[in-house]
SEVEXKOL-409761 format. One record per residue (C-alpha): residue number from 1; residue in one letter; x, y, z. Coordinates in nm, 4 decimals, decimal comma, always signed. Example, Ala and Ser with C-alpha at 12.3 -4.5 7.8 and 13.67 -1.06 7.14 Angstrom:
% residues 2
ATOM_num_residu_X_Y_Z
ATOM_1_A_+1,2300_-0,4500_+0,7800
ATOM_2_S_+1,3670_-0,1060_+0,7140
This chain:
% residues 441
ATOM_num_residu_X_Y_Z
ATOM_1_X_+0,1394_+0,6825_+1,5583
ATOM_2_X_+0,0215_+0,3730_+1,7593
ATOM_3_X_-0,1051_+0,2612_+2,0512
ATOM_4_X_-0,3585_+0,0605_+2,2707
ATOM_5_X_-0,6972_+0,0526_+2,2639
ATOM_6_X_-0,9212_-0,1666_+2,5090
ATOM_7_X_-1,2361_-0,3507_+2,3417
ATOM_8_X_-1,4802_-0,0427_+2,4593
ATOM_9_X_-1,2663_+0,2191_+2,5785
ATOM_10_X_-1,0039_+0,5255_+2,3880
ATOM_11_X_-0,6469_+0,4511_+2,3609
ATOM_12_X_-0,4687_+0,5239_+2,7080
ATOM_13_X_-0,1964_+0,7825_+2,7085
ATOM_14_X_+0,0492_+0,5644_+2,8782
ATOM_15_X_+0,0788_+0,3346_+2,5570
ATOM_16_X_+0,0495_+0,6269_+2,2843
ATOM_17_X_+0,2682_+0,5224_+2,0706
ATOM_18_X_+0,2699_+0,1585_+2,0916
ATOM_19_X_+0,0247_-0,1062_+1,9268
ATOM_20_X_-0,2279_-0,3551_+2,0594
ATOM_21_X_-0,0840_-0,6768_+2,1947
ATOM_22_X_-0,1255_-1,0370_+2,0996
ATOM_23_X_-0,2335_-1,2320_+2,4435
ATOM_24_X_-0,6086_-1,2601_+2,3970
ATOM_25_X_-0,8479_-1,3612_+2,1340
ATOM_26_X_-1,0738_-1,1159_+2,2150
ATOM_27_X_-0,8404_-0,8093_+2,2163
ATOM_28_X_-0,5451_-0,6728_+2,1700
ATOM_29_X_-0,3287_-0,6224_+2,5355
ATOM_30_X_-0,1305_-0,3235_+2,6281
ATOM_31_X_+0,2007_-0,3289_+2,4887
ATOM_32_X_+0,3684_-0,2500_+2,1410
ATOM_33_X_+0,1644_-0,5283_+1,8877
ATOM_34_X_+0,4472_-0,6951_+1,7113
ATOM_35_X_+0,2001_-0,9154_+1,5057
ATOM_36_X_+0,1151_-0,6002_+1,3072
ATOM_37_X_+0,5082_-0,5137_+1,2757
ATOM_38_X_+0,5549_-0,8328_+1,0979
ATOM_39_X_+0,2625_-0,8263_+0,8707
ATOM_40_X_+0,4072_-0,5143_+0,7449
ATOM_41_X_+0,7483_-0,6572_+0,7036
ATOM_42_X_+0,6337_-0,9371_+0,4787
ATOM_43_X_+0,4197_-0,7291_+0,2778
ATOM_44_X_+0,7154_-0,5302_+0,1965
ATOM_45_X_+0,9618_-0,8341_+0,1451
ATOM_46_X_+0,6804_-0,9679_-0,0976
ATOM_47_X_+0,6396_-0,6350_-0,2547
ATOM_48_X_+1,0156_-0,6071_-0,3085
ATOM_49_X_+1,0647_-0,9354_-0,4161
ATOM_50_X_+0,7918_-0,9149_-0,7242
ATOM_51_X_+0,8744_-0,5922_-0,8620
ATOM_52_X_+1,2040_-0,7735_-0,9533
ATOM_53_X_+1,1166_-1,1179_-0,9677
ATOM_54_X_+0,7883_-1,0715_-1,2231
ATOM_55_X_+0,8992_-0,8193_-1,4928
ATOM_56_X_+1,0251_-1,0012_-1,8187
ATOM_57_X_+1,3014_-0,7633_-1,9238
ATOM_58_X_+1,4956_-0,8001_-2,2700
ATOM_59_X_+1,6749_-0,5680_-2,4642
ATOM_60_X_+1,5848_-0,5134_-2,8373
ATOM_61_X_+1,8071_-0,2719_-3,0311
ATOM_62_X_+1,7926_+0,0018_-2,8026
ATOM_63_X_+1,4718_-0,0425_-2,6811
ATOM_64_X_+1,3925_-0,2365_-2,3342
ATOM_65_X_+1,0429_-0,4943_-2,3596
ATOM_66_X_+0,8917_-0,5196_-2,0424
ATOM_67_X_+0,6823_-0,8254_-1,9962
ATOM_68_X_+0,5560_-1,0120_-1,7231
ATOM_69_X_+0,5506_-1,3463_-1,5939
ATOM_70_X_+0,1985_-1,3247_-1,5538
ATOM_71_X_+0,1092_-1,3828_-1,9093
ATOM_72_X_+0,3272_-1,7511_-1,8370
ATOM_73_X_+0,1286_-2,0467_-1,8712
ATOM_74_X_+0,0957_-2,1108_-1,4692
ATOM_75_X_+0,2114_-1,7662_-1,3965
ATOM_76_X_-0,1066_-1,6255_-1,2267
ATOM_77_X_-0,0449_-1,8734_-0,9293
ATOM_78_X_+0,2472_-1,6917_-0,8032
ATOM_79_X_-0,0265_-1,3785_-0,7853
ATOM_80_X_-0,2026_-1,5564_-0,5233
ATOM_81_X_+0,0833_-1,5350_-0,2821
ATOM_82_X_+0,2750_-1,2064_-0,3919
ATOM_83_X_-0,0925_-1,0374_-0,3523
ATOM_84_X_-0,0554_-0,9142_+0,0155
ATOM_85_X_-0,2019_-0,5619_-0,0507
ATOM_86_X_-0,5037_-0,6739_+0,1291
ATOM_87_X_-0,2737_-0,7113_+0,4365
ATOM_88_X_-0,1258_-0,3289_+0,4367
ATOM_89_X_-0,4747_-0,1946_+0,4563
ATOM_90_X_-0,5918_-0,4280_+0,7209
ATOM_91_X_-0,2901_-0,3014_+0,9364
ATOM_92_X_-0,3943_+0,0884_+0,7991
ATOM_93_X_-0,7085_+0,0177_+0,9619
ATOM_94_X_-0,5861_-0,0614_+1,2679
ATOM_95_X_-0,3402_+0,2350_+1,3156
ATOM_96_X_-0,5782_+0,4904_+1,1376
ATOM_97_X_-0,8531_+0,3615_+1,4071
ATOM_98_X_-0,5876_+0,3937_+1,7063
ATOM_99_X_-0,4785_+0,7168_+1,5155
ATOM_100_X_-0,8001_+0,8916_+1,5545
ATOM_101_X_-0,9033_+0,7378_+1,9322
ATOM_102_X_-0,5785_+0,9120_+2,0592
ATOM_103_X_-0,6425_+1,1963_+1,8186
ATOM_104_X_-1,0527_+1,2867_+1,9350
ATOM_105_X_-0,9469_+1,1573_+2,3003
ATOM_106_X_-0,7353_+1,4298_+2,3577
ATOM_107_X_-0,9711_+1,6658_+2,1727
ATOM_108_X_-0,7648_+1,7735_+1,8338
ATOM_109_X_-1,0289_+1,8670_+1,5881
ATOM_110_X_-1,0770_+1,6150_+1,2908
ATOM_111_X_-0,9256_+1,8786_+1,0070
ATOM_112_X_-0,6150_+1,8462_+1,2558
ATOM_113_X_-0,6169_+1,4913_+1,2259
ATOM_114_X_-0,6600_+1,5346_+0,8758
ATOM_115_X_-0,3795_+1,7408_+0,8075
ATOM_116_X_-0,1671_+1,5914_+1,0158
ATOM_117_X_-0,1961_+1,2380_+0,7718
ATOM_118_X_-0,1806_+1,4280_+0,4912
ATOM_119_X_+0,1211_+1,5397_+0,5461
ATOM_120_X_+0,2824_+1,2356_+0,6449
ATOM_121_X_+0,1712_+1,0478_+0,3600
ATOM_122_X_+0,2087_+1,2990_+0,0899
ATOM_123_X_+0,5377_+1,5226_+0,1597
ATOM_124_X_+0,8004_+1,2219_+0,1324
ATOM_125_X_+0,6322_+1,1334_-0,2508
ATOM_126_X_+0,8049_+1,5067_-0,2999
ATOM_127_X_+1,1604_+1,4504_-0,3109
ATOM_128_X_+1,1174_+1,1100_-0,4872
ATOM_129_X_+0,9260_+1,2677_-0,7086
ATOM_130_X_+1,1949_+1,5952_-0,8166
ATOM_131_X_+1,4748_+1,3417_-0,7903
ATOM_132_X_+1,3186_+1,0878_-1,0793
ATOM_133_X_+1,1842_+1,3681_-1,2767
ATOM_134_X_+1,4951_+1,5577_-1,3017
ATOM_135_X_+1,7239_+1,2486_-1,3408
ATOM_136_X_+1,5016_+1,1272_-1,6139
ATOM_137_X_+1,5438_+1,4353_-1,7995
ATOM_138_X_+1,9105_+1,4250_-1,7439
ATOM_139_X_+2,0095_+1,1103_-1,8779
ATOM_140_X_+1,7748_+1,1713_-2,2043
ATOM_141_X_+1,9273_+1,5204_-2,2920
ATOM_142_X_+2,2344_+1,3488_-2,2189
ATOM_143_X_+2,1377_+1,0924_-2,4936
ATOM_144_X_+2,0548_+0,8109_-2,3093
ATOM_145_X_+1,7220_+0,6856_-2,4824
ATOM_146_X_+1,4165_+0,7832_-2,3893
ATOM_147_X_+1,1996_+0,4877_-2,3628
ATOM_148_X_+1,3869_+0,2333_-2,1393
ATOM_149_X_+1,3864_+0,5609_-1,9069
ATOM_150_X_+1,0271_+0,5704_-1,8938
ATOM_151_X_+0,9841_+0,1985_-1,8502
ATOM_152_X_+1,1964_+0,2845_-1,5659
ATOM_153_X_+1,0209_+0,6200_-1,4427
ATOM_154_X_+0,6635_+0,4554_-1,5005
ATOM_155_X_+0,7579_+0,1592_-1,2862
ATOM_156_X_+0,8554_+0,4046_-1,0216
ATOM_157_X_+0,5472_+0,6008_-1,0323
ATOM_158_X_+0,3325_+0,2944_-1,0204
ATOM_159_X_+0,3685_+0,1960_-0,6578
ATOM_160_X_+0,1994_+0,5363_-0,5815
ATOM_161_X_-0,1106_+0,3910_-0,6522
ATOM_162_X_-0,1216_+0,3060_-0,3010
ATOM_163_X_-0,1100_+0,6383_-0,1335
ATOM_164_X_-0,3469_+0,7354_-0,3538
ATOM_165_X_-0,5784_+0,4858_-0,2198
ATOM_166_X_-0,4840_+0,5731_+0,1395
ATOM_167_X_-0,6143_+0,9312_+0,0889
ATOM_168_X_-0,9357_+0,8194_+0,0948
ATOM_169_X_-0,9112_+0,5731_+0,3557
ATOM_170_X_-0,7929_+0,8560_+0,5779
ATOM_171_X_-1,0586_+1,0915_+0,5016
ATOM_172_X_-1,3541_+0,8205_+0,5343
ATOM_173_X_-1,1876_+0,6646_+0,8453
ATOM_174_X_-1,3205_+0,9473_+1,1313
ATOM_175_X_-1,7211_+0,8634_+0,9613
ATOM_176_X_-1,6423_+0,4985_+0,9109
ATOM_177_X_-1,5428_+0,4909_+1,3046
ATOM_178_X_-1,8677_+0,6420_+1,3583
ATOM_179_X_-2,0093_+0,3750_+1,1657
ATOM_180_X_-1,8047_+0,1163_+1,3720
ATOM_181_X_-1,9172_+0,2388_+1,6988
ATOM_182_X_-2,3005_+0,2298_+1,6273
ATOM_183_X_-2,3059_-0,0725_+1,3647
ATOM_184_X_-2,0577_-0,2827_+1,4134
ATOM_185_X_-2,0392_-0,5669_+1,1862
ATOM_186_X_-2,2910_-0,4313_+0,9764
ATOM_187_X_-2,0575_-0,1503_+0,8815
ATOM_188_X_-1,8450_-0,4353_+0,7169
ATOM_189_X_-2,1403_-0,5607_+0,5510
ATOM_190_X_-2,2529_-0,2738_+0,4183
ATOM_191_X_-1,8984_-0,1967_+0,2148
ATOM_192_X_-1,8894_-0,6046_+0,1326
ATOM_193_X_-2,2898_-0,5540_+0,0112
ATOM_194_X_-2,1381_-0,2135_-0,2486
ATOM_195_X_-1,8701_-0,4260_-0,3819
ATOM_196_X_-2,1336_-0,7129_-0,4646
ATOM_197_X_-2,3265_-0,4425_-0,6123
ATOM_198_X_-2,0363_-0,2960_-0,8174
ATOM_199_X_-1,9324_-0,6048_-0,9725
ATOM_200_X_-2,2760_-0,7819_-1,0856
ATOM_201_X_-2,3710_-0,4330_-1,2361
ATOM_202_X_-2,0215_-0,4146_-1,3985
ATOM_203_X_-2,0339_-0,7533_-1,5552
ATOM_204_X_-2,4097_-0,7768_-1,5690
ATOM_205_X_-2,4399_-0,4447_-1,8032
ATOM_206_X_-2,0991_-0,4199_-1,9567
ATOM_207_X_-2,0261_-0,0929_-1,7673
ATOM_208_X_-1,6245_-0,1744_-1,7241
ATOM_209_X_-1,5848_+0,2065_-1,5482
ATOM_210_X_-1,8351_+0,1467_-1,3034
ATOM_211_X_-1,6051_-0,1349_-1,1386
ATOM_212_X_-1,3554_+0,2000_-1,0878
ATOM_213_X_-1,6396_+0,2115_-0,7575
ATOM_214_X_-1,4730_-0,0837_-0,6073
ATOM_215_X_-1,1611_+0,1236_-0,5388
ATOM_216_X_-1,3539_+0,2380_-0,2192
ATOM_217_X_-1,5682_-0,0300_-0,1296
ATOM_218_X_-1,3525_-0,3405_-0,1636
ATOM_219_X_-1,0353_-0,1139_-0,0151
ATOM_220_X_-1,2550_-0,0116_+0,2651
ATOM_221_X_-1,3912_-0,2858_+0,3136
ATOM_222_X_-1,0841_-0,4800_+0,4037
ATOM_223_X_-0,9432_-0,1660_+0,6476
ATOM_224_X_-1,2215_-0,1749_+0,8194
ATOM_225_X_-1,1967_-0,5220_+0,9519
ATOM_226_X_-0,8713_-0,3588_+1,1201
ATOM_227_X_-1,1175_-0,1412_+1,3121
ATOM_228_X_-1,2796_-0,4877_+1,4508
ATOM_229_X_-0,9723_-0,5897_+1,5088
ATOM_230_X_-0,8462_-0,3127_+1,7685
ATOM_231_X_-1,2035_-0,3410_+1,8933
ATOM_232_X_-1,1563_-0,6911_+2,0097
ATOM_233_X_-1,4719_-0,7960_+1,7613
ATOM_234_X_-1,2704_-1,0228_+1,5474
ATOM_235_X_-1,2126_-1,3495_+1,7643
ATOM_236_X_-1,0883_-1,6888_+1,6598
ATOM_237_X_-1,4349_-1,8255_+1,4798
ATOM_238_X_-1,4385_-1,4417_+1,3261
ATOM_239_X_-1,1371_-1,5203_+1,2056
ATOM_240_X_-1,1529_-1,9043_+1,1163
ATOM_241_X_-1,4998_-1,8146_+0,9217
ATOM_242_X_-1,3194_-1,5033_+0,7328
ATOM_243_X_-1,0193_-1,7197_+0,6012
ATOM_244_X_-1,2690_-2,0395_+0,5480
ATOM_245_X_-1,5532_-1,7860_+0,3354
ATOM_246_X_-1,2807_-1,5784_+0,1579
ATOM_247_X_-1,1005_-1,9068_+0,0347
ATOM_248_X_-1,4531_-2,0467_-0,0888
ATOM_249_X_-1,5803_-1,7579_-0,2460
ATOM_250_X_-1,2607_-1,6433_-0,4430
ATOM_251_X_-1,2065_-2,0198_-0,5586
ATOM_252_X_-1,5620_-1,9845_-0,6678
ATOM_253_X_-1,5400_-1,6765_-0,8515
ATOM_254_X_-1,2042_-1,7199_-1,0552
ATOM_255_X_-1,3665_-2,1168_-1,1639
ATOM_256_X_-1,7389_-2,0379_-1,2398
ATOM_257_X_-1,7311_-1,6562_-1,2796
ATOM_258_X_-1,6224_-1,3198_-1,5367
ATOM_259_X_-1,2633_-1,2417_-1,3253
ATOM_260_X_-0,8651_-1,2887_-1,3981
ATOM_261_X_-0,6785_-1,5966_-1,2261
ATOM_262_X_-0,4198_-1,2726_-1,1777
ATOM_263_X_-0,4296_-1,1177_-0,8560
ATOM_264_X_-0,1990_-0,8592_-0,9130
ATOM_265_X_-0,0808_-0,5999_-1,2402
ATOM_266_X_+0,3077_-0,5792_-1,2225
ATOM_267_X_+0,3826_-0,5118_-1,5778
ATOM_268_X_+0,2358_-0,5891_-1,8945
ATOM_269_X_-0,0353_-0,8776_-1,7369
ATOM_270_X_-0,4104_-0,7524_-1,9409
ATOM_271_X_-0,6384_-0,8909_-1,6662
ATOM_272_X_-0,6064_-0,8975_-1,2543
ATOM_273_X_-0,8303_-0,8244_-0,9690
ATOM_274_X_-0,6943_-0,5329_-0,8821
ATOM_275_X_-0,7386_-0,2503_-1,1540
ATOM_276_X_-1,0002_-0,2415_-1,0696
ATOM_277_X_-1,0424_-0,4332_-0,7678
ATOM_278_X_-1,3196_-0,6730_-0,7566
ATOM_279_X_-1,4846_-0,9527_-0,5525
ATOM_280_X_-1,2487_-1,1977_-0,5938
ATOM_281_X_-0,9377_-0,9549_-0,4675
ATOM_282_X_-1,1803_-0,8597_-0,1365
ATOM_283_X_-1,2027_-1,2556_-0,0860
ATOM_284_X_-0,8082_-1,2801_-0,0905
ATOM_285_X_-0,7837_-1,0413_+0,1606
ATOM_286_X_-1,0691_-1,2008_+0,4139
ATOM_287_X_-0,8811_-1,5910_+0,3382
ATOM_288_X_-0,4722_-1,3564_+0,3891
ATOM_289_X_-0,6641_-1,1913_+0,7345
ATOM_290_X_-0,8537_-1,4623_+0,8410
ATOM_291_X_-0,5197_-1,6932_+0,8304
ATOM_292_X_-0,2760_-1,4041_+0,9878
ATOM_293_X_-0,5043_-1,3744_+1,3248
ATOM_294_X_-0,5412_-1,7769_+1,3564
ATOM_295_X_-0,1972_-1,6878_+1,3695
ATOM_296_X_-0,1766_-1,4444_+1,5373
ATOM_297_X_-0,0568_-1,5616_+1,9041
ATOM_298_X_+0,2184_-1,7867_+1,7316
ATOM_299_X_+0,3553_-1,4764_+1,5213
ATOM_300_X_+0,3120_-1,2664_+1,8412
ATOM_301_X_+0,5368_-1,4689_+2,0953
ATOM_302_X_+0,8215_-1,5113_+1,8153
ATOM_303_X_+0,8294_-1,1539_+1,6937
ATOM_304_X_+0,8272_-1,0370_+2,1227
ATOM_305_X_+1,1631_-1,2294_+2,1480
ATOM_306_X_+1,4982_-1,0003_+2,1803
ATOM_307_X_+1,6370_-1,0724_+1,8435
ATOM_308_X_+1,3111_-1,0140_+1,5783
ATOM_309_X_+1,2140_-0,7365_+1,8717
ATOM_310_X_+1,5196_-0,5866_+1,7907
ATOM_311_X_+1,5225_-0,6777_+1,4109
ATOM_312_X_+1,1346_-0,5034_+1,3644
ATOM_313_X_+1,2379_-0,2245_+1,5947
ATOM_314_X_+1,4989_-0,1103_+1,3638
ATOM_315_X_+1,3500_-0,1943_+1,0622
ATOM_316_X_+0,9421_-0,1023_+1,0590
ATOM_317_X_+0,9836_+0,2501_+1,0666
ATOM_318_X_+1,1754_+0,2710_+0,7528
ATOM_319_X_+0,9170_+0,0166_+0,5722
ATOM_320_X_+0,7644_+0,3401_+0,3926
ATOM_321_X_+1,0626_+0,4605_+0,2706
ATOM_322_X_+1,1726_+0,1528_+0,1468
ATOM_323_X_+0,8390_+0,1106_-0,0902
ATOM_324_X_+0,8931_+0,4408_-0,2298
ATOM_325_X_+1,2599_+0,4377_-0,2996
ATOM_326_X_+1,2894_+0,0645_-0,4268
ATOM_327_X_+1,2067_+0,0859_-0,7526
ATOM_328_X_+1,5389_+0,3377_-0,7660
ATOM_329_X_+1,8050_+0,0945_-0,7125
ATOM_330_X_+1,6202_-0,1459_-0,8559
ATOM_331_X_+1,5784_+0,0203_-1,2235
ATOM_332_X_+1,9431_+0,1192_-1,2235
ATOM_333_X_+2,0707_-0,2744_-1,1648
ATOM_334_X_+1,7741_-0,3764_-1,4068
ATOM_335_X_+1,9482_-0,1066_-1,6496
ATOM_336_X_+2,3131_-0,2787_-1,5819
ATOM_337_X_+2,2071_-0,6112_-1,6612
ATOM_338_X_+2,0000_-0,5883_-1,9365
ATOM_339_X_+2,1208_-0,2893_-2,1293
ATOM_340_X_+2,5131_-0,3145_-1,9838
ATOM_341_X_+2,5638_-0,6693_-1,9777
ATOM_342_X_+2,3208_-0,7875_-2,2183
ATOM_343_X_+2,1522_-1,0436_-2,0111
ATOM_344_X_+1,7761_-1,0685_-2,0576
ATOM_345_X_+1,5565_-1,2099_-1,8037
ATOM_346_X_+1,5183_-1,5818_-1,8987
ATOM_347_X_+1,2348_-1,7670_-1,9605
ATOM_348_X_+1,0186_-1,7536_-1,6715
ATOM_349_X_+0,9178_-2,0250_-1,4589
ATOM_350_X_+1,2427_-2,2283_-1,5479
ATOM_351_X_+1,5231_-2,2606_-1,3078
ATOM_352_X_+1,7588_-2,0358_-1,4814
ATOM_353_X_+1,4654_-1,7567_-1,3815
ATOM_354_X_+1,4308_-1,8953_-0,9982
ATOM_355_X_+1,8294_-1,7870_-1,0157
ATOM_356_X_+1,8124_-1,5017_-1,1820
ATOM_357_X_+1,5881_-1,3547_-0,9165
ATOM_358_X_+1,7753_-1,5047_-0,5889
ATOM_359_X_+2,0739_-1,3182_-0,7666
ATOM_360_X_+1,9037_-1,0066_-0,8479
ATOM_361_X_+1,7795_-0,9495_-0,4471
ATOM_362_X_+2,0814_-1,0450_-0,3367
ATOM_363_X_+2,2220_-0,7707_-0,5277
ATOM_364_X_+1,9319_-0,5147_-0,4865
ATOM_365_X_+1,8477_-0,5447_-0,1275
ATOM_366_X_+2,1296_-0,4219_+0,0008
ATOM_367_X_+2,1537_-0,0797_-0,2061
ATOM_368_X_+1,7634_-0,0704_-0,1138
ATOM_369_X_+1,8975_-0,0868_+0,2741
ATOM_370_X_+2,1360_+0,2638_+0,2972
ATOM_371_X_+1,9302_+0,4079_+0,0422
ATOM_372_X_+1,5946_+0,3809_+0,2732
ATOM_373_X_+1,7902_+0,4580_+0,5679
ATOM_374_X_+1,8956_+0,7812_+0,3835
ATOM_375_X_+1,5336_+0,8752_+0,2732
ATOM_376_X_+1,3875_+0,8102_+0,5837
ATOM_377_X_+1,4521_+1,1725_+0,6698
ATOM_378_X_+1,2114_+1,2938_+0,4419
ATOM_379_X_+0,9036_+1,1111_+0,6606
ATOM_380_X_+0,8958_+1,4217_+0,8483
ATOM_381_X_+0,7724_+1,7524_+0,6924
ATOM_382_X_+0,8883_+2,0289_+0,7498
ATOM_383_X_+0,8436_+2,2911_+1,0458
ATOM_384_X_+0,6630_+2,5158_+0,7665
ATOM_385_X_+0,4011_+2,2668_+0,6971
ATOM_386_X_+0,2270_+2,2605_+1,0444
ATOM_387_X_-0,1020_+2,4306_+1,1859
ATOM_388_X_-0,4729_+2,3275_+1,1604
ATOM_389_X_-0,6611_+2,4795_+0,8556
ATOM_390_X_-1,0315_+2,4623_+0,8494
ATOM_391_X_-1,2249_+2,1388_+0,6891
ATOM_392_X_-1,3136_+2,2584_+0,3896
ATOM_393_X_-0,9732_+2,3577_+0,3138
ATOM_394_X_-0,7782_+2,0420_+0,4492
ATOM_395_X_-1,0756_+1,8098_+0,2259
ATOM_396_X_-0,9558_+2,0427_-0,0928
ATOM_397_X_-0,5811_+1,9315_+0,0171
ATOM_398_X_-0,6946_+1,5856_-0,0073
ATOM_399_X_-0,8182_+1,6285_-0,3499
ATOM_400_X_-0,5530_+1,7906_-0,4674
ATOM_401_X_-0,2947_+1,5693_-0,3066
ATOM_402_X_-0,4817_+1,2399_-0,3782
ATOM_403_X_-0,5330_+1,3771_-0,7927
ATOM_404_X_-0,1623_+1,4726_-0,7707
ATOM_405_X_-0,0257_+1,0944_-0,6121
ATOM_406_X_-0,3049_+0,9682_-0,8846
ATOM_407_X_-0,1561_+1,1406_-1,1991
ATOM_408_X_+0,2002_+1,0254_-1,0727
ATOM_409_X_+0,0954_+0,6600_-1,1072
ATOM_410_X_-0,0816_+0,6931_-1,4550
ATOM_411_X_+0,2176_+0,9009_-1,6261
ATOM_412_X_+0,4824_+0,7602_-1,3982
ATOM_413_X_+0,7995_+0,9896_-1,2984
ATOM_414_X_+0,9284_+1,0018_-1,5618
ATOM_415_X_+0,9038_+1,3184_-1,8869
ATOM_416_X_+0,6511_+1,5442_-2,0129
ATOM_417_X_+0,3869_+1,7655_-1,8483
ATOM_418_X_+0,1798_+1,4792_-1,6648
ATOM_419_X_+0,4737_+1,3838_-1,3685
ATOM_420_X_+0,5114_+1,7478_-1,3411
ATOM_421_X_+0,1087_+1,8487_-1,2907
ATOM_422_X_+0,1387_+1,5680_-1,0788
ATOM_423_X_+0,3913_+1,7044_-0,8603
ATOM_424_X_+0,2842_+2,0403_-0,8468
ATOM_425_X_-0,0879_+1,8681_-0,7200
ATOM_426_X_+0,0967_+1,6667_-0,4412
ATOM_427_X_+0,2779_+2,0229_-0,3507
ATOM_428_X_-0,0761_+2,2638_-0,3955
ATOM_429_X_-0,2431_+1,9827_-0,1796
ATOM_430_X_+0,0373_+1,9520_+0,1102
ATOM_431_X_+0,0829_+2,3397_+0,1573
ATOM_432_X_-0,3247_+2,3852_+0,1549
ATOM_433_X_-0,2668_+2,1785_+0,5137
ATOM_434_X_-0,1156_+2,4709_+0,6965
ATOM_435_X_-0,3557_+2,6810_+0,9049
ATOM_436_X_-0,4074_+3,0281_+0,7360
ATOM_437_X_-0,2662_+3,1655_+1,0402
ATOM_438_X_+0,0935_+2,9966_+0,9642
ATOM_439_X_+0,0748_+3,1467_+0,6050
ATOM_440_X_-0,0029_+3,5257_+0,7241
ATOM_441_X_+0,2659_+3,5339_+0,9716
C-alpha cells in the first residue's frame, strides 16, 4: 500500500494508496510517485537480465557446470551496474514508512501491521515453492538427472534471499520510525557507524561470521534513507553529497582495502560484497540513491506522461511476481539450449556472449510476461489467513517465516528434507498470523 506523506505530518486518507510525488526537492507532493515505480522497474529488468546473462552454462556428459562471468578477467565491472539491490530497499523504505503512517494513523495496532506484511510477503513464496519441489521430484523419478535439476531448483530458491531480508526490515521498521522521528539523521548514522564496526572487527580479527551482522545494519541502513526521503529530509545537496561520498568511499575500499571488486554472487563468483554485505556494497547504494534523486524530477515528468503512466500502471504491481517466478521459465529454456540443443554459453565477454544473451531475453521475457500475470493471483492470501494475533505471536511468525524463506535460499527448491522444512517454516510462520479468534471459530 502507498500513499502521501507531507514532510511533518501522517499520510492523508485521500491519497492512501498512492505514492509521494516528484515536484519539490524538499518533499514528495500529493499524487501517485512514479519516480519510485520506475526504480522498481529497472531493478527488476536488471535483475532479470543477470540471472540469464551471468551464469556460464555448459553441458558435460550429463552433468550441467554452472559458472559465472564473474570469475572473467574484467567480469566484476558488469557487478557494479547489475548491483541495484540497494535500490529495492531504498524504495521498501519508503512504502514500509508510508505503510505504517497510514497504518498507526488510523489506529491498527502494530501486530496488525505486522501480520498484515507478513502475509503479503510470505504466502505467494508458497505455491512457488510446492510447484518447484514437486516438479523437481517428478522429472528425477522420471529419470531425468538429478543434478542439472538442482542447479535449476537452487537457482530458484536463491532469489529468496531477499524476502528473507525484508522480514526484518518489516519488523524493525515501526522502532526504526521511532528512531526517525526523534533522531533524524543520526538514526542513519547510527546503522552506517554498526556496519563500520562490523567490518573493521571482521577483517581486523579474522572473525568472517561476524560480518553475517551486516545483514541488518548495511540493509537497514540503506531503507532507512527511504524514510528521509518521504520525510522531505533528503534534498538536492543530501543527495549530491550521498552519490559524491558513496562513489569515494567504495572506490576507496575495493583499491586500498580487504573487499571483492564483485558486487554481486550470481553463481559460482567466491568473493562479492554482498554475502555478506559489507562497506563497500552500503557505499554502492548511497552513490545508486544519491544519483536516482538528482534525478529524480527528470525521471518524474517522463514516467507522469500517458504512455510510461500507462506502461508502470500495468506493469508495477506484477514486479513481485515476476522476481519469484523468473527463474521458472528461465531454467526450462536454459535446460533446452544447453542440454536439448547442445549449445553452451560461450565465452564470456566476447560478442558471441553479448548475442547469446540479447537472444536468450528475447526468448525468456515473454514466457516470464503470462507466466507473472498468471501468478499474480497468489499476492493475495487467502480469506483464512486474516485477523490480528497478539505480538508475541505475530514476532514468532516472523521467525518462523523469515528461518523458513532462509532455508529455501540455502537448499534451494529443489530435493531432500531442507526445501521441504523450509516450506513447512514459511507455512507454520504465515498461519501463526491469524488472530486466535479466527482459529477457534
Amino acid at each position: 500500500m502507498t500513499v502521501t506523506a507531507g514532510p511533518e505530518g501522517p499520510p492523508t486518507p485521500q491519497t492512501a494508496r498512492t505514492l509521494t510525488g516528484v515536484e519539490s526537492h524538499s518533499a514528495p507532493a500529493a499524487g501517485r510517485d512514479r519516480f519510485l515505480d520506475v526504480l522498481r522497474l529497472l531493478v527488476m529488468v536488471l535483475v532479470v537480465a543477470q540471472h540469464w546473462w551471468l551464469p556460464v552454462l555448459a553441458q558435460n556428459q550429463g552433468m550441467l557446470d554452472a559458472g559465472s562471468v564473474l570469475t572473467t578477467e574484467g567480469g566484476f565491472a558488469l557487478t557494479w551496474v547489475s548491483q541495484v539491490m540497494p535500490l529495492i530497499f531504498f524504495v521498501g523504505g519508503a512504502a514500509n514508512l508510508i505503510s505504517w503512517r497510514a497504518a498507526s494513523g488510523k489506529g491498527v495496532p502494530v501486530a496488525t501491521w505486522y501480520a498484515k506484511r507478513l502475509r503479503r510477503l510470505a504466502w505467494p513464496v508458497v505455491p512457488l515453492a510446492v510447484l518447484w519441489i514437486v516438479v523437481s521430484h517428478v522429472l528425477v523419478l522420471g529419470g531425468a538427472p538429478a543434478q542439472p535439476v538442482l542447479v535449476g531448483a537452487g537457482a530458484a530458491g536463491m532469489v529468496l534471499w531477499f524476502l528473507a531480508v525484508y522480514v526484518l526490515v518489516v519488523v524493525c521498521t515501526p522502532v526504526l520510525v521511532r528512531a526517525q522521528e526523534r533522531f533524524g539523521w543520526w538514526t542513519l548514522a547510527a546503522l552506517a557507524a554498526g556496519s563500520v564496526a562490523v567490518d573493521v572487527t571482521r577483517f581486523s580479527a579474522g572473525v568472517e561470521w561476524l560480518g553475517y551482522l551486516n545483514v541488518a545494519f548495511v540493509w537497514l541502513a540503506v531503507h532507512q534513507v527511504g524514510f528521509l526521503y518521504v520525510t522531505g529530509r533528503v534534498r538536492r545537496v543530501h543527495a549530491a553529497l550521498l552519490a559524491c561520498a558513496g562513489a569515494l568511499t567504495a572506490l576507496t575500499l575495493v583499491v586500498f582495502g580487504p573487499y571483492s571488486l564483485n558486487m554481486t554472487g550470481v553463481f559460482a563468483a567466491e568473493t562479492s560484497n554482498v554475502a555478506p554485505p559489507t562497506l563497500v556494497l552500503e557505499a554502492l547504494g548511497a552513490l545508486q540513491i544519491g544519483v536516482a534523486l538528482l534525478a529524480r524530477e527528470a525521471i518524474g515528468a517522463w514516467a507522469d506522461k500517458p504512455g510510461p503512466a500507462r506502461l508502470l500502471d500495468r506493469i508495477c504491481p506484477q514486479l513481485m511476481t515476476v522476481y519469484l517466478w523468473h527463474m521458472l521459465p528461465m531454467s526450462v529454456v536454459a535446460g533446452v539450449v544447453v542440454f536439448g540443443l547442445g549449445i553452451n554459453t560461450p565465452e564470456p565477454m566476447t560478442w558471441l556472449w553479448i548475442v547469446w544473451g540479447v537472444l536468450g531475453l528475447v526468448v525468456v521475457v515473454p514466457l516470464v510476461l503470462p507466466l507473472a500475470h498468471w501468478a499474480v493471483r497468489f499476492e493475495t492470501p487467502p480469506k483464512v489467513l486474516s485477523g490480528s494475533p497478539g505480538l508475541v505471536q505475530v514476532l514468532a511468525a516472523a521467525a518462523l517465516t523469515g528461518g523458513g524463506l532462509l532455508t529455501l535460499t540455502v537448499t534451494g527448491l529443489g530435493l531432500g528434507a531442507g526445501p521441504l522444512l523450509g516450506l513447512l517454516l514459511v507455512l507454520a510462520g504465515v498461519f501463526l498470523t491469524r488472530s486466535p479468534e479466527r482459529r477457534r471459530a
